[in-house]
C-alpha positions in Angstrom: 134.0 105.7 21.7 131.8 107.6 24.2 131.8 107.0 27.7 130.5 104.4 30.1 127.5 106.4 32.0 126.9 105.5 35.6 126.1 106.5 38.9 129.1 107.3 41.2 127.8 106.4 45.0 130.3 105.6 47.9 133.4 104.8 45.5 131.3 102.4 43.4 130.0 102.8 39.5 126.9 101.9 39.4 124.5 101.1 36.6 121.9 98.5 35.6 119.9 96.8 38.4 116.4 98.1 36.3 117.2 102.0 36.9 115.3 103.8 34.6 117.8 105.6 31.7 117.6 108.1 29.4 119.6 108.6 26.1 121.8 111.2 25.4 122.0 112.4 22.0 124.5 113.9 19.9 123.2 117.5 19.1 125.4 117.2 15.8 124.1 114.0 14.3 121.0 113.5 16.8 122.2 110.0 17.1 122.0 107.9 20.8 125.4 107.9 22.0 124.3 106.1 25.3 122.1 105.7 28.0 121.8 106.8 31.6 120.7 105.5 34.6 118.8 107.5 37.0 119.0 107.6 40.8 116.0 105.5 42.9 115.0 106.7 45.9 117.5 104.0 47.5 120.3 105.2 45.5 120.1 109.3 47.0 119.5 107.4 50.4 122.8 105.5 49.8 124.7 108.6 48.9 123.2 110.5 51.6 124.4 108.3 54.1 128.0 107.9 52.2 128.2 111.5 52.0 127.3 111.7 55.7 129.8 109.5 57.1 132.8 109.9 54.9 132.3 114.0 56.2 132.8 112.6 59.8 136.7 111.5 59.0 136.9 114.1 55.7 136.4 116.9 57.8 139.3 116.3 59.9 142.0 115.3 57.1 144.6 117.5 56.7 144.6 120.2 54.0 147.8 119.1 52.8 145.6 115.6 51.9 143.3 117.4 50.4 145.8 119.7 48.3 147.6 116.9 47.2 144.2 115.1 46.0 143.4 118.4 43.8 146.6 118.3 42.2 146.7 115.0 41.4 142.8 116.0 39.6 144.6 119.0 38.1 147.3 116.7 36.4 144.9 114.3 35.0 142.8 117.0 33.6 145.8 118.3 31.5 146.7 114.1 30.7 143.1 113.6 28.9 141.9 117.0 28.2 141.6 115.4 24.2 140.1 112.6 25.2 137.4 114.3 27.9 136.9 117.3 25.9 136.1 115.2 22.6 133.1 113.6 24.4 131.8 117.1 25.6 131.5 118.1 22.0 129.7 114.4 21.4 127.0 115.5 24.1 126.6 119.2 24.1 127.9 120.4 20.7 130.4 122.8 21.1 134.0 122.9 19.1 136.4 120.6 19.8 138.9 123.3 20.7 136.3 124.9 23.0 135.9 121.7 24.6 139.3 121.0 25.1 140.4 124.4 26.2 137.3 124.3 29.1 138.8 121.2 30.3 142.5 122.6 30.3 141.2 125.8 31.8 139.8 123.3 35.1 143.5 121.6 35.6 144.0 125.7 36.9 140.8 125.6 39.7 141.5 122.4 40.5 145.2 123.6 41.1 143.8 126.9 42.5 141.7 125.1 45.0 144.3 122.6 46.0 146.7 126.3 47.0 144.0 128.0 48.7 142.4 125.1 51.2 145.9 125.1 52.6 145.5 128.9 53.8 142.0 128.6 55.1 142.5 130.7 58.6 141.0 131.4 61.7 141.8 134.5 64.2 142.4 135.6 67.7 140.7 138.2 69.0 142.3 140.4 71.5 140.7 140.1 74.7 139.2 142.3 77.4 140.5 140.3 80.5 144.2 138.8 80.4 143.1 135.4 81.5 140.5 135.2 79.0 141.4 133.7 74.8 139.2 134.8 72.1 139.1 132.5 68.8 137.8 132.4 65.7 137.8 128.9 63.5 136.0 128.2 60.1 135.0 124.7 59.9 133.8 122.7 56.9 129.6 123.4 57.0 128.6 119.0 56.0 126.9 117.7 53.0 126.9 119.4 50.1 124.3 119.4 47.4 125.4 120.7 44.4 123.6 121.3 41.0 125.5 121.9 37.3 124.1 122.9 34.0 124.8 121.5 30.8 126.7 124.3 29.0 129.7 124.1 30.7 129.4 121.0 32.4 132.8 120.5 33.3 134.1 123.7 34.3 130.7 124.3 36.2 130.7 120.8 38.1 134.6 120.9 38.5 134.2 124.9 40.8 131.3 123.6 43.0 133.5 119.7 43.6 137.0 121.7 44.4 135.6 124.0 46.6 133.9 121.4 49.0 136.3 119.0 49.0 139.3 121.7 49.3 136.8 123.1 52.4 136.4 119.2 53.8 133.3 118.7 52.9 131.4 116.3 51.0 129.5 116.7 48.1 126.4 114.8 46.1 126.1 116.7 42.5 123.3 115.9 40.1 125.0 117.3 36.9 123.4 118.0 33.5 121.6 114.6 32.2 121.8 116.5 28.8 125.7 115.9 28.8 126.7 113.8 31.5 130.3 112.8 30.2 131.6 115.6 31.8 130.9 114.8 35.4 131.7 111.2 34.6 135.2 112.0 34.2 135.5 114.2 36.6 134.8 110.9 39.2 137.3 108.5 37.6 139.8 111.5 38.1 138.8 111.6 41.1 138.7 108.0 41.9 141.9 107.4 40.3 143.7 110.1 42.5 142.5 108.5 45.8 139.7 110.3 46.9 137.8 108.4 50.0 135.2 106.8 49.4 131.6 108.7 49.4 133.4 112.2 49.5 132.1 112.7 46.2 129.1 111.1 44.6 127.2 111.4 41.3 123.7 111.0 41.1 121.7 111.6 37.7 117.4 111.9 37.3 114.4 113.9 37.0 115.9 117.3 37.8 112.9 118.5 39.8 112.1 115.2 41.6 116.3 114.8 42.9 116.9 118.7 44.2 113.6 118.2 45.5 114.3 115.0 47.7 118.3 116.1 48.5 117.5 119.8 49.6 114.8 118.5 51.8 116.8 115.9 53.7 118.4 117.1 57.1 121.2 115.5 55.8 122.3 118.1 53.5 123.8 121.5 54.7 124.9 123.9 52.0 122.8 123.9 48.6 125.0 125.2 45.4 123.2 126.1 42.0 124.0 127.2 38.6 121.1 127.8 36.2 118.6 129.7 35.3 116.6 132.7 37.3 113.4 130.7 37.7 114.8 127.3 39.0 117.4 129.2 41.3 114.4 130.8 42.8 112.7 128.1 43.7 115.8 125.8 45.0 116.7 129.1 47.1 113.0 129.1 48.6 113.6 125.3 49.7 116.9 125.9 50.9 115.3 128.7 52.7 112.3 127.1 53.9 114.7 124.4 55.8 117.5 127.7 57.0 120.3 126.0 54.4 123.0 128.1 53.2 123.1 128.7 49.1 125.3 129.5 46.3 123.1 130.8 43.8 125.2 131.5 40.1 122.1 132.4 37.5 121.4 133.7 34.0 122.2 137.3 33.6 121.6 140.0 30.2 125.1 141.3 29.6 124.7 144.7 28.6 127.4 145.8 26.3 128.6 149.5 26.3 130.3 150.3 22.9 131.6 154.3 23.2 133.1 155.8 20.1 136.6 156.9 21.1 137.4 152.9 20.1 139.0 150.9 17.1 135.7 149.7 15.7 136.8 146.8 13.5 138.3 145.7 16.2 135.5 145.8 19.2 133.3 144.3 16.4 135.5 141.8 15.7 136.2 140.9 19.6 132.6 140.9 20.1 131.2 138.9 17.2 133.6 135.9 18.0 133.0 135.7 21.9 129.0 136.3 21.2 128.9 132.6 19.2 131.1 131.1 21.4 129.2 127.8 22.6 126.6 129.1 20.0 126.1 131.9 22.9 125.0 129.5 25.0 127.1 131.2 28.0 125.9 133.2 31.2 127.8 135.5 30.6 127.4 136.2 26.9 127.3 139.7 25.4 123.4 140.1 25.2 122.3 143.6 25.2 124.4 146.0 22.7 124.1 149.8 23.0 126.5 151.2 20.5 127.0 154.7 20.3 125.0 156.5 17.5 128.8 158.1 16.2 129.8 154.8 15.1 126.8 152.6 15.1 126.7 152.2 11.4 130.0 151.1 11.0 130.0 148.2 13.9 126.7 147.2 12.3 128.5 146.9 9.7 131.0 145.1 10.7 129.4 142.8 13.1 127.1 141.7 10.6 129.9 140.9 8.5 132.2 138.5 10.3 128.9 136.5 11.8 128.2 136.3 8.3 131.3 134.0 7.6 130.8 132.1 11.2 131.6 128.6 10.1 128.4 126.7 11.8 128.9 122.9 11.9 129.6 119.7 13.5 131.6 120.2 17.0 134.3 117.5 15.6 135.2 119.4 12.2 138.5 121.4 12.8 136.9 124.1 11.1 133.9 124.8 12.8 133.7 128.7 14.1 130.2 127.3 16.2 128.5 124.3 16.6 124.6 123.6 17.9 122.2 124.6 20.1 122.5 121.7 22.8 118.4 120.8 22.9 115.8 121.1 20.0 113.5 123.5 22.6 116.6 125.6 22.1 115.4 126.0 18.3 112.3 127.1 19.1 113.4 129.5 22.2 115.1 131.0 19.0 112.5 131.7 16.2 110.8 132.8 19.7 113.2 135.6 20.2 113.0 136.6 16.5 109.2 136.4 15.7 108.7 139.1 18.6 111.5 141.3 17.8 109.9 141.5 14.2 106.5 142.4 16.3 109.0 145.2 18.0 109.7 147.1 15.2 113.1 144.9 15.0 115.1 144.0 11.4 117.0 140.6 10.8 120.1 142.2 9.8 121.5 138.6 9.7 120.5 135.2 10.5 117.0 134.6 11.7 116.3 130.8 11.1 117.3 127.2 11.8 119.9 125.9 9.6 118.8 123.3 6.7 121.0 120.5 8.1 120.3 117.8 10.5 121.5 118.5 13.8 120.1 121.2 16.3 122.2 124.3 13.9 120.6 128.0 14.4 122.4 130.7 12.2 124.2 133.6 14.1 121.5 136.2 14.3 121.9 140.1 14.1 118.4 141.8 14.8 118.8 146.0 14.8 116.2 149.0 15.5 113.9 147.1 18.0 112.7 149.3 21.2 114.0 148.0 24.5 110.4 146.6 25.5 111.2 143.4 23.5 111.7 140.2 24.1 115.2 140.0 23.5 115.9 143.1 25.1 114.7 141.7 28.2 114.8 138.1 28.6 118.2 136.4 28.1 118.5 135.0 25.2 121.0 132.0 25.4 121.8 131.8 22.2 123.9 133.2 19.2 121.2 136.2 18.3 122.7 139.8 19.1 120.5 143.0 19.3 122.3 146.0 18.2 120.7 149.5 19.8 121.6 153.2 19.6 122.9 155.7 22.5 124.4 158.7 22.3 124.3 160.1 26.8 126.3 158.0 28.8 123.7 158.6 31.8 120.6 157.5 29.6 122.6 154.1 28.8 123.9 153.5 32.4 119.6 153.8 33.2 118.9 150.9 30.3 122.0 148.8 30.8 120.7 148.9 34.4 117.0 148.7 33.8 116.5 145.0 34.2 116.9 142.6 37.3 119.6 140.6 36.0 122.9 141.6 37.1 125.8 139.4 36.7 128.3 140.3 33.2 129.0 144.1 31.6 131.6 144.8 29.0 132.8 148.7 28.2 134.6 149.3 25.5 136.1 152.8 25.8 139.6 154.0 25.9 138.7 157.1 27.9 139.4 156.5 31.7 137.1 158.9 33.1 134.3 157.0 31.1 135.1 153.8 32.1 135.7 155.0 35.2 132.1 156.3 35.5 130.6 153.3 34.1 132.6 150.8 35.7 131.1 152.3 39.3 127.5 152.6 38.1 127.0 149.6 36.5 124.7 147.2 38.5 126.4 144.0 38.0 128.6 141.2 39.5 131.8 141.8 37.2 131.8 144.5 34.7 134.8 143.6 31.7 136.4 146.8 30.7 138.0 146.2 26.8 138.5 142.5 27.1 137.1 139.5 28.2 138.6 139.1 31.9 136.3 137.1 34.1 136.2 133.2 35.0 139.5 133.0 35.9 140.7 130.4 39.0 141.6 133.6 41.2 138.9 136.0 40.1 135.5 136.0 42.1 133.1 134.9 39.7 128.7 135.8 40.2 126.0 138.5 40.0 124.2 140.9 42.1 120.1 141.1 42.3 118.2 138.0 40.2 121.4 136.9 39.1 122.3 134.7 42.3 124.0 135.2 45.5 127.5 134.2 47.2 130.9 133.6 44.6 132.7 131.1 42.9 136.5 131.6 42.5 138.9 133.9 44.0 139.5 134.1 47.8 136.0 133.8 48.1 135.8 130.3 47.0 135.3 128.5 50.0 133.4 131.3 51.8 129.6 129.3 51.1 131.6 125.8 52.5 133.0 127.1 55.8 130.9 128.2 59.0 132.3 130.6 61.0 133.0 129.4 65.2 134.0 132.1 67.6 135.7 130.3 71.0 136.5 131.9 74.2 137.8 130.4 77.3 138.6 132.0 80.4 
């Protein structure tokens, strides 16, 4: 059975009361698996206010309260990863065992979170005069605001939620409506482990109309964001507009750099799997493949191949390789993508259409030979369609790969160190992946560099965007 859908305001569930609702529909079956109740204008006021107090007591707990909260979270993450994990593929689509192993994955922040907010230090600063003491103190910045999208909507909700409360702040998150079972959860687990009462509340609604109406309030103090380029920018210019500090984690255009010194069957095969994962509905997704003209024929090759036997299907079949696109506008993004890179001089190597089943199902696309002006050379994608492209001068690739104003994913693939040396220092991204997949770990900084969002999530730097910085000095 699929879960109860609520609000989460001041420790209470809350639905009914004639709230407007929307359903939320299996992307597999495009069946109703329930419906959700949007926030009124008295509901954000209620959570504003919760939010507001419970940060006047939460902000002076001890860290070893809030430590021991978080690993209470991180334990019931790991108790009903099945059970919370099957519902995320009931909503957004993906694999069962994606689902699962994304809720498994948060039991580690949540862990990580509850470690680091006990080592959240100050300084002293050695003074001029010996009667006079210099301090430095970080202190919890208020109310958070916090918005999630609905591709990873737990491990994207779970970051921003750990990192405020682990800072001793309080959060109100509006997470995706699109697959809200997610965030649901992640209250009762909080709930259940004894989080006070309106240090965490859940608010759903019209997207636009609730950042709109939370950002604006003098209530809120920090602003977090992850989604796309256009909607961060305009959150940022609110934030802005009102001097609020943001967290900004948008889309990016991963370039990937194939050189020829490598085990092609392999790199192809590493590459194909991780481009459908989620149906390629990730950030960080391989987008942009420049494959060196020595072995381009034979990844092509390759590539092509093992998409070709990509098991596309229903999230809850054990044998599903990818499941669907979360939305029907997904579908036509898609054909989109295709119809221009035909217009480009591009080939369908593979793929190229919706699927003839019900559901929201797009086959894993391969497009080749298009020029780097297209559409899908340019614009992310977010979605399981690869373009392969020729190089053969590392400098001349470096200049494309860095061409665009996305900067938040690369992967190299090169077992020669002065190339990936090179490469690694001249790419213009957030986190460059050198012959693996290494990024989006608990202790790792995770975010990009120039349209693709500001501050980090993860790593020491994970509280950085929840803490204000206090210098004191008494004589």
């Amino acid at each position: 059975m699929y879960t109860d859908l609520s609000l989460y305001i001041n420790g209470e569930f809350l639905s009914g009361n004639n709230r407007k609702s929307q359903p939320v529909i299996n992307p597999s079956t495009l069946e109703t698996l329930g419906n959700l109740p949007h926030a009124s204008q008295a509901d954000l006021d209620l959570a504003l206010q919760s939010a507001q107090t419970a940060f006047e007591s939460w902000r002076h707990s001890s860290p070893i309260e809030r430590s021991d909260i978080l690993r209470k979270v991180a334990q019931l993450c790991r108790d009903n990863a099945t059970k919370i994990g099957r519902n995320i593929t009931l909503d957004q689509g993906k694999p069962l065992a994606e689902a699962v192993g994304e809720v498994k994955s948060c039991s580690d922040h949540a862990d990580w979170h509850a470690e680091e907010c006990r080592r959240i230090y100050g300084r002293v600063i050695p003074a001029r005069h010996p009667a006079v003491r210099q301090i430095v103190v970080r202190e919890p910045i208020g109310v958070c605001a916090a918005f999630t999208p609905w591709n990873f909507p737990f491990n994207q909700a779970i970051r921003k939620i750990c990192a405020a409360i682990g800072a001793g702040c309080t959060i109100i998150i509006k997470g995706p409506e699109d697959s809200p079972s997610a965030v649901m959860a992640i209250a009762h687990m909080f709930h259940e482990a004894g989080l006070p009462k309106g240090v965490l509340n859940i608010v759903w609604g019209v997207p636009s109309e609730i950042s709109d109406y939370l950002i604006r309030s003098p209530i809120v103090r920090k602003v977090s964001f992850t989604g796309s380029v256009p909607v961060g920018k305009q959150l940022a210019a609110l934030a802005g507009a009102h001097m609020k500090p943001i967290t900004m984690e948008l889309g990016g255009h991963s370039p990937v750099l194939v050189f020829p010194d490598v085990d092609v069957k392999r790199v192809a095969k590493q590459l194909a799997f991780f481009k459908v994962r989620n149906a390629g509905q990730v950030c960080i997704s391989p987008t942009r493949f420049y494959i060196h003209d020595d072995i381009y024929a034979d990844f092509r090759d390759e590539f092509v191949n093992i998409l070709a036997n990509i098991n596309v299907g229903d999230g809850l079949d054990p044998e599903t390789d990818m499941g669907p696109l979360a939305h029907e506008r997904r579908v036509g993004t898609m054909d989109q993508f295709v119809q221009d890179a035909l217009k480009h001089g591009g080939k369908v190597a593979l793929g190229g259409s919706k699927l003839d089943k019900k559901g929201y199902f797009y086959s894993p696309t391969v497009i080749t030979d298009l020029s780097d002006d297209s559409m899908l050379m340019t614009e992310e994608p977010f979605g399981p369609i690869a373009p392969l492209t020729r190089f053969n001068n590392t400098t001349d690739v470096l200049r494309r790969a860095n061409s665009l104003p996305f900067g938040l994913a690369s992967y190299v693939f090169t077992n020669n160190l002065q190339t990936a040396h090179t490469v690694s220092n001249e790419l213009q991204v957030g986190m460059v992946n050198i012959n693996h997949f290494g990024v989006a770990l608990p202790e790792t900084p995770f975010g990009g560099v120039k349209d693709s969002g500001i501050g980090s999530e993860g790593g020491s730097e994970t509280f950085d965007g929840y803490l204000v910085t206090k210098f004191i000095t008494q004589r």
